[in-house]
C-alpha positions as CSV (number, residue, x, y, z in Angstrom):
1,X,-29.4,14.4,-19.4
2,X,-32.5,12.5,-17.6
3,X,-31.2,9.2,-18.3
4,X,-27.4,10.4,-17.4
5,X,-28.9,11.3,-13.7
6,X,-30.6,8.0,-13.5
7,X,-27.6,6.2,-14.3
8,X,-25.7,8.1,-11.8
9,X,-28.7,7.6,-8.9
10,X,-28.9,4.3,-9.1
11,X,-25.2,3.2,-8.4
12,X,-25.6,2.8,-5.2
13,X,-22.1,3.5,-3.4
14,X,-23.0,2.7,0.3
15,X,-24.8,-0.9,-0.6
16,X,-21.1,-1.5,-2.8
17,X,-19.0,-0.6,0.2
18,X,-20.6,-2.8,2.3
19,X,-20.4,-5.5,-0.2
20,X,-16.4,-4.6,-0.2
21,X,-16.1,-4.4,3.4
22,X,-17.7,-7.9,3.5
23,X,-15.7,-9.8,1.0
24,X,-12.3,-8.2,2.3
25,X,-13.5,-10.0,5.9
26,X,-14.2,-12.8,4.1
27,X,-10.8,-13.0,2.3
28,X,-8.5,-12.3,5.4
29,X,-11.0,-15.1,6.9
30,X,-10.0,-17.5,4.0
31,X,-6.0,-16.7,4.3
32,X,-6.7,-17.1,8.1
33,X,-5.3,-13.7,8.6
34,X,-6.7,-11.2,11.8
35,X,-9.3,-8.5,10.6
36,X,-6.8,-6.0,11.6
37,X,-3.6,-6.4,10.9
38,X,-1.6,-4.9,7.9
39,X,-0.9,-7.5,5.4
40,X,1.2,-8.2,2.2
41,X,-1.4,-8.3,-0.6
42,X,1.1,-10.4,-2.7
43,X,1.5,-13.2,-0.2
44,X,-2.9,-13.3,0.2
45,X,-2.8,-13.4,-3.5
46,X,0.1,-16.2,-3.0
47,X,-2.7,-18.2,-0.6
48,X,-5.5,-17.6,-2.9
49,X,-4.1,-19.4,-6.0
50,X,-3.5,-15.9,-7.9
51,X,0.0,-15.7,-10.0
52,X,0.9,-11.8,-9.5
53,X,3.8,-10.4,-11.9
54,X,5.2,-7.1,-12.1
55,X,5.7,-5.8,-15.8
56,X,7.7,-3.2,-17.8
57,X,4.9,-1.2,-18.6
58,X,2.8,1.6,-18.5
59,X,-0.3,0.8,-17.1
60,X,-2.0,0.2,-13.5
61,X,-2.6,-3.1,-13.7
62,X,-4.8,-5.9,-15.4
63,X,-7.0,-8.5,-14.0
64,X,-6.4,-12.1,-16.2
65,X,-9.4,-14.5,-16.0
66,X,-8.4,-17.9,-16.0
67,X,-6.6,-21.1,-14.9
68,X,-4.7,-19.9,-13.1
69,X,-6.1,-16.3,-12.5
70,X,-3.1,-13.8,-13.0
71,X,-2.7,-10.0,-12.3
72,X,-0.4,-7.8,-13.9
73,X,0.8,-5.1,-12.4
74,X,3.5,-1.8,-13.8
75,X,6.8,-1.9,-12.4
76,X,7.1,1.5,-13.1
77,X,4.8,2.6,-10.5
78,X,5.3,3.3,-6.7
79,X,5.7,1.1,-4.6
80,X,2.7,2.1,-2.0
81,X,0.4,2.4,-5.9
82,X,1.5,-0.9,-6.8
83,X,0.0,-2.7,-3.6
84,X,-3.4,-0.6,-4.0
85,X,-3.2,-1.9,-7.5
86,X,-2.6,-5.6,-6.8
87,X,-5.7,-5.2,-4.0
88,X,-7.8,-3.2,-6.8
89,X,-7.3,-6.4,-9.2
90,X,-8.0,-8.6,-6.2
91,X,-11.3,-6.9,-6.0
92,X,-12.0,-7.6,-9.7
93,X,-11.4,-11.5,-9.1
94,X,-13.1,-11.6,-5.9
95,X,-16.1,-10.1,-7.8
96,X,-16.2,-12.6,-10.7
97,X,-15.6,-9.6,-13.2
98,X,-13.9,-10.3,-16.2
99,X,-10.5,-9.7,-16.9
100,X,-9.9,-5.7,-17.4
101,X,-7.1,-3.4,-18.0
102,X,-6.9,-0.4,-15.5
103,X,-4.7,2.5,-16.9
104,X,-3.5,5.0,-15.8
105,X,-5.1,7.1,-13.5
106,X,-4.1,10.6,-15.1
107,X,-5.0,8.8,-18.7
108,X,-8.5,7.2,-17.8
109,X,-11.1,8.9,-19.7
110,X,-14.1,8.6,-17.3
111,X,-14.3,8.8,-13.2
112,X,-13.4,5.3,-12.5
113,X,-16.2,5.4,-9.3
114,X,-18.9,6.3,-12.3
115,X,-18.4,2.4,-13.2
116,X,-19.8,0.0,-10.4
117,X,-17.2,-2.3,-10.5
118,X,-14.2,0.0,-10.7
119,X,-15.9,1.3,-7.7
120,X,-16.9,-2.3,-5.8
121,X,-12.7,-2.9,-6.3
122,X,-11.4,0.2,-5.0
123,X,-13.8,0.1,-2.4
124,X,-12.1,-4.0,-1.4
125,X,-8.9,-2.6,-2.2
126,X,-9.2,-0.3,0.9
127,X,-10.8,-2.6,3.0
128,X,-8.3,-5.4,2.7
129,X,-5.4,-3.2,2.7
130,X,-7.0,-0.5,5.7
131,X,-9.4,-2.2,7.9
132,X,-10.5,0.1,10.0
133,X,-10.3,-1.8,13.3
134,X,-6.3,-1.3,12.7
135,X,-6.3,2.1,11.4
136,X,-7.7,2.8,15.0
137,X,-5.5,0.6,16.9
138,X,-2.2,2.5,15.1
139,X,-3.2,6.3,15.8
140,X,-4.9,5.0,19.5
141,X,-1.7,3.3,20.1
142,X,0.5,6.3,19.2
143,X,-1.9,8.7,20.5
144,X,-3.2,9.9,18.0
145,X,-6.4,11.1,16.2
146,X,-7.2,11.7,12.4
147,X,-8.4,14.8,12.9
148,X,-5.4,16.3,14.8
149,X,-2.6,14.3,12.6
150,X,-0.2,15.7,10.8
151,X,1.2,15.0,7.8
152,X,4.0,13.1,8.8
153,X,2.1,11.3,11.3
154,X,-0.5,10.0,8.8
155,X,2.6,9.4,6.7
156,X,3.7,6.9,9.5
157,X,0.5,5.2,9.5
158,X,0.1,4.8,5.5
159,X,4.2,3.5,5.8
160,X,2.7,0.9,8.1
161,X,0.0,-0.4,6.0
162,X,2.1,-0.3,2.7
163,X,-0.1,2.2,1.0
164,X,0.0,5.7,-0.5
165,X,0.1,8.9,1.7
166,X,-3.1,10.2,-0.3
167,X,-4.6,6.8,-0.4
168,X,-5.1,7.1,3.1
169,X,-6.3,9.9,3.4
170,X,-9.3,9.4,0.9
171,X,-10.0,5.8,2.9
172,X,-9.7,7.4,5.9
173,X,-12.2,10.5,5.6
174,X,-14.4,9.3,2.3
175,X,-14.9,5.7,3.5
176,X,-14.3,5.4,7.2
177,X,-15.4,8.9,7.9
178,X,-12.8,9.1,10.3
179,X,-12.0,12.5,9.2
180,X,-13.7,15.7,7.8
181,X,-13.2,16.5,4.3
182,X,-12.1,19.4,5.0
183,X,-9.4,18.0,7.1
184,X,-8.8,15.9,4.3
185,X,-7.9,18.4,1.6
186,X,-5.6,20.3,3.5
187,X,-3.7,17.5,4.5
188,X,-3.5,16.4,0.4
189,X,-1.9,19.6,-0.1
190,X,0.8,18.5,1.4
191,X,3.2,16.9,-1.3
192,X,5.7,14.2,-1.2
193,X,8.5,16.1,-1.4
194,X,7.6,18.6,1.2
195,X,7.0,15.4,3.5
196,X,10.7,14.0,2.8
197,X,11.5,17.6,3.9
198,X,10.0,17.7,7.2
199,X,11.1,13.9,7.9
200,X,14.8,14.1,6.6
201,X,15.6,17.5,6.8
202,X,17.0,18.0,3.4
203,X,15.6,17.9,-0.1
204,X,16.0,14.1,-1.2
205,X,14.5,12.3,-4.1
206,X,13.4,9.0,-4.5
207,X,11.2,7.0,-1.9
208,X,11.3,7.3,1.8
209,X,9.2,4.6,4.1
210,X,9.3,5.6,7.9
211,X,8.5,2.6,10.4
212,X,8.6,3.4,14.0
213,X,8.6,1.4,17.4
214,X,4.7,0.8,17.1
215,X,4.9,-0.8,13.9
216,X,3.5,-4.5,13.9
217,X,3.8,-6.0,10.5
218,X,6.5,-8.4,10.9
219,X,7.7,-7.7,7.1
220,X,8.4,-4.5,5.0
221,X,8.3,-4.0,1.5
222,X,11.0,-2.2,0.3
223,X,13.3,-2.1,-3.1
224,X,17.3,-0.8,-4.2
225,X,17.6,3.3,-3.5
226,X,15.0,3.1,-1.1
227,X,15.4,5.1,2.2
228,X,14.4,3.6,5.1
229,X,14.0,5.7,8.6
230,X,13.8,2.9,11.4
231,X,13.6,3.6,15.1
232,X,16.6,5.1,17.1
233,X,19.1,2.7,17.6
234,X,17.9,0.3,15.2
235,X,20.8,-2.5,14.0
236,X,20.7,-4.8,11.1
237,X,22.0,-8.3,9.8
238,X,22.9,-8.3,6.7
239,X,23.9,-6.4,3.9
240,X,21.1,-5.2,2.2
241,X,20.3,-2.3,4.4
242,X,23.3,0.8,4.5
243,X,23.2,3.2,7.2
244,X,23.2,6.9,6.0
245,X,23.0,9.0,9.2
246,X,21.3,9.2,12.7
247,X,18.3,11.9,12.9
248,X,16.2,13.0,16.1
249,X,13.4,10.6,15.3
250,X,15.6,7.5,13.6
251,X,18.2,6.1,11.8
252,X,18.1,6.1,8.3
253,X,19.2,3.5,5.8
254,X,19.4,2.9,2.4
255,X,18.2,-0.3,0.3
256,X,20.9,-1.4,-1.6
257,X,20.8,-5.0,-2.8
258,X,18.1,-7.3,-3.1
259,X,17.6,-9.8,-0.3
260,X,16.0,-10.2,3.2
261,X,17.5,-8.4,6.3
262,X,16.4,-8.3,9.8
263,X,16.1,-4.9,11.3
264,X,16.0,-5.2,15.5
265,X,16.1,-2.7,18.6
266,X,15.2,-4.6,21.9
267,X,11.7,-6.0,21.6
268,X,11.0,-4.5,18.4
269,X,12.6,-6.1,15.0
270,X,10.8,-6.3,11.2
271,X,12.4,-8.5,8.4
272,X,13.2,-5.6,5.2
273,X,12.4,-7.5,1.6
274,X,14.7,-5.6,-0.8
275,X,13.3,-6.2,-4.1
276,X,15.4,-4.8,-7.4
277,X,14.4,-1.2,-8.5
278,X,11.6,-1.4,-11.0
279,X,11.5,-5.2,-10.5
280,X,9.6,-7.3,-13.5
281,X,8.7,-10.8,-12.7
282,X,6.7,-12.8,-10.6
283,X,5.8,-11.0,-6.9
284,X,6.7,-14.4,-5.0
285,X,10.7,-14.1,-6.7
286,X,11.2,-10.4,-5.8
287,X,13.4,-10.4,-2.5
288,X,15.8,-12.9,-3.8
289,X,19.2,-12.5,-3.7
290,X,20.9,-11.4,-7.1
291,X,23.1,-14.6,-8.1
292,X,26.6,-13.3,-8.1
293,X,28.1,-16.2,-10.8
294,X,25.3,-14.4,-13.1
């Protein structure tokens, strides 16, 4: 038990997230991408020289060691978990760790922040993905505060940095201290369905991503049976996008073929990559267009 309590003492958690918080500046340096701005983690990987593929599988992902370097990542997981995932096995390359297989969360056998480096990556994984100069520039700019969100509101902001509605919340209060624990919990409470509630006003399964007029990223991540509420008003080109129905705080679509669509209201447009459902292959391939002579 002495020597378990040692162990546990001498990981150091501050010291690692500062080393994360360092090396995910350093990489948005290296991509020459702003220290705020959300990003898509496959196209850094893309710049960095790492082959990312998406696999029929059961697993979080794997980090491959090598020439190239390769991460694998499960299909069958959210969308929002699969981006975490890709940063997470980013964080093991950046690192110099060896390659690893993360599995499932539910089927991991251990705390994953007991292990240093499953901690170190996590830790860059929110940093790249969340840096907390932009998680403050999208609730000032909406007028909002972590503390006094609600759950659809810090929905809006996890949409617009292409993570997980709980992923946020744990950056947000355990590594940013932006908001109390407290705060924290009751807000997790809150479950995904009871969110596609409040936003749609109907019980709907399947994914939802809300993007609103604040919105910066120029690109959204989406893929087939997806439902997207944009901003009132919002038109598109193309016909990857189908409109379902107007609501009080947007128009929603639904994802319907694979491809690139432009989605624009006055000033304010963002190009939708449709990726197939479940898409396996490499990340760089999955907005194409499905060849209809196939």
């Amino acid at each position: 038990m002495h020597l378990l309590r040692t162990a546990k003492h001498r990981l150091n958690r501050r010291a690692l997230a500062g080393q994360a918080t360092a090396a995910a500046a350093k990489m948005r340096a290296i991509a020459k991408l702003d220290q705020s701005s959300p990003i898509c983690i496959y196209g850094l990987c893309d710049t960095l020289g790492i082959a990312v593929r998406f696999n029929d599988i059961n697993m979080e992902g794997m980090y491959q060691r090598g020439l190239p370097p390769r991460i694998h990542l499960s299909a069958l997981r959210p969308l929002p978990r699969r981006a975490f995932n890709c940063a997470h096995e980013l964080g093991h390359h950046v690192f110099g760790h060896g390659s690893s297989i993360d599995e499932l969360r539910e089927d991991a056998k251990a705390p994953r922040w007991e292990d240093p480096k499953e901690f170190l990556a996590d830790a860059f994984a929110g940093f790249i993905l969340m840096p907390v100069i932009g998680l403050r520039r999208a609730f000032f700019i909406r007028g909002w505060t972590p503390e006094t969100a609600t759950p659809v509101q810090i929905f809006t902001i996890a949409c617009e940095f292409s993570v997980g509605y709980a992923t946020l919340l744990t950056h947000v209060s355990m590594a940013l201290n932006m908001l109390s624990r407290g705060r924290a919990d009751a807000l997790r409470r809150v479950t995904p369905k009871a969110l596609r509630v409040e936003i749609l006003d109907t019980l709907t399964p399947g994914p939802l991503i809300v993007a609103d007029r604040y919105r910066t990223a120029p690109t959204l991540d989406a893929e087939v049976n997806t439902l997207l509420l944009l901003p009132p008003g919002t038109e598109v080109a193309g016909g990857g996008l189908a409109f379902e129905r107007d609501l009080g705080t947007g128009r929603l679509f639904r994802a319907v073929k694979p491809g690139v669509v432009q989605a624009s209201i006055d000033a304010w447009a963002v190009f939708v990559r449709i990726a197939p459902e479940a898409y396996a292959g490499l990340a760089q391939y999955r907005h194409l267009e499905e060849d209809q002579d196939e």
